[in-house]
C-alpha positions as CSV (number, residue, x, y, z in Angstrom):
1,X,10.7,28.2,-7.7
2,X,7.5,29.7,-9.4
3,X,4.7,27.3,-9.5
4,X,3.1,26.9,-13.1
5,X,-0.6,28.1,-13.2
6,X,-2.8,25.0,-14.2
7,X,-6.0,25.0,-15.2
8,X,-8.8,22.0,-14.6
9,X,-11.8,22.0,-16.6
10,X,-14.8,20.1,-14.4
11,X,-17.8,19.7,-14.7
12,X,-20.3,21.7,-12.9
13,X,-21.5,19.0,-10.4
14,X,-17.7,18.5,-9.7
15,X,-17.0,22.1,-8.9
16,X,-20.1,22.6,-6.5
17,X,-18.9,19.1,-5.0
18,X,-15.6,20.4,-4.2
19,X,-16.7,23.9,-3.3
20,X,-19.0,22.4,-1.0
21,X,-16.0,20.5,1.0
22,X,-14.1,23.7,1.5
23,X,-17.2,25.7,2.6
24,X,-18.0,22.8,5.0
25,X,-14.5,22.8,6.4
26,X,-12.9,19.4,5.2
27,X,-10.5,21.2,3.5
28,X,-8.9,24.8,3.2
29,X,-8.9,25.2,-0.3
30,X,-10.1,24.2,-3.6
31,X,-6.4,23.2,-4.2
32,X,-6.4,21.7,-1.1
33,X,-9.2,19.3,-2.1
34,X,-7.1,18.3,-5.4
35,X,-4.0,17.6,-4.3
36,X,-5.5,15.6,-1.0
37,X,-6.9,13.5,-4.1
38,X,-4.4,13.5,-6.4
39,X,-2.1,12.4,-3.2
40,X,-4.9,9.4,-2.5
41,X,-4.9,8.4,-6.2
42,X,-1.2,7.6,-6.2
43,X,-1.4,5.7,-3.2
44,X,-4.2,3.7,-4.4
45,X,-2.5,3.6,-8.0
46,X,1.3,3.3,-7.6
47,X,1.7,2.3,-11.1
48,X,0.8,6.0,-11.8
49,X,4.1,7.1,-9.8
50,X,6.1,5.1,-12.4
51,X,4.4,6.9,-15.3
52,X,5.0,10.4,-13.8
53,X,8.8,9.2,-12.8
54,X,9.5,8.0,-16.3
55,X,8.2,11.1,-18.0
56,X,9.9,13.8,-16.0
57,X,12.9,11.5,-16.8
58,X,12.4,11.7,-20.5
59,X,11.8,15.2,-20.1
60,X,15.4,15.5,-18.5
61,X,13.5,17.4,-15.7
62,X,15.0,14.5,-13.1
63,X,17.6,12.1,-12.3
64,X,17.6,8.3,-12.5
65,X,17.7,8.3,-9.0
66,X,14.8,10.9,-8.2
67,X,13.1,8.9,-11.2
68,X,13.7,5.7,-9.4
69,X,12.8,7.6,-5.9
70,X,9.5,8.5,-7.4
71,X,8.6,5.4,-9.0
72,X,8.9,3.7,-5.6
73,X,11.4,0.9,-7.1
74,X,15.5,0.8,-6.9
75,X,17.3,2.2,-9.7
76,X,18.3,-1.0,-11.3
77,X,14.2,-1.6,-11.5
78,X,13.9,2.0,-12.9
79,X,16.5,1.5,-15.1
80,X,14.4,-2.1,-16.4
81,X,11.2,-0.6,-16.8
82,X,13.2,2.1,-19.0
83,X,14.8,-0.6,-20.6
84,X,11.1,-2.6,-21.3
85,X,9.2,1.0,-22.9
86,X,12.3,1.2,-24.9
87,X,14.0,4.1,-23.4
88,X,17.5,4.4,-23.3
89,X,19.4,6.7,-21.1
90,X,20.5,9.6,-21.8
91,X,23.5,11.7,-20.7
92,X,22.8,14.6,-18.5
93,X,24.1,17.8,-19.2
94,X,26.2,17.8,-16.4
95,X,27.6,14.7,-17.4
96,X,28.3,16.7,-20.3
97,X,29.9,19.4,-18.9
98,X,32.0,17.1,-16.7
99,X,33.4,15.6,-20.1
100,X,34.3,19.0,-21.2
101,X,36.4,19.7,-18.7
102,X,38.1,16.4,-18.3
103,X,39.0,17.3,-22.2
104,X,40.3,20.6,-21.7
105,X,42.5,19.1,-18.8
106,X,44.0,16.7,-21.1
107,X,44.7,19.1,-23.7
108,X,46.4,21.3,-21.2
109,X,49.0,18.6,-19.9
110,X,50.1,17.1,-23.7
């Protein structure tokens, strides 16, 4: 899996803040120092985890059940916060494929 380059746009206070950490040894990177917060942040803000989750769901970049893994909540929760922002689900295109087949099969034995 390649990793997608990002880039973050602080302000110079910030840099030299987290520069300083890694030079002082709390951390081994400048990534280090971001995901370390970004890891912090969803644990003080769990409601952040359902965002994320129901995003990459609309995206079609993850399951329900990764969704609802993500979120924190079972997937009859996931699927009613879906329900409440007005998102219905969509079929996956495995789903998809699956039908296909099931159709072909059919055809073949009439």
């Amino acid at each position: 899996m390649t990793r997608k380059k990002t880039t973050i746009s602080l302000a110079p206070i910030e840099s030299d803040e987290i520069e300083s950490l890694v030079e002082e040894g709390a951390f081994t990177s400048k990534s280090d120092v971001l995901r370390t917060a970004f890891r912090e942040m969803l644990e003080e803000k769990p409601r952040y985890k359902v965002d994320i989750a129901v995003n990459l769901y609309k995206k079609e970049k993850i399951t329900e059940g990764r969704a609802a893994e993500i979120a924190g909540v079972s997937r009859e929760e996931f699927k009613e916060i879906l329900e409440k922002r007005g998102i219905r689900k969509t079929v996956g295109k495995k789903e998809d494929e699956k039908e296909k087949i099931e159709k072909l099969k059919a055809g073949l034995n009439e």
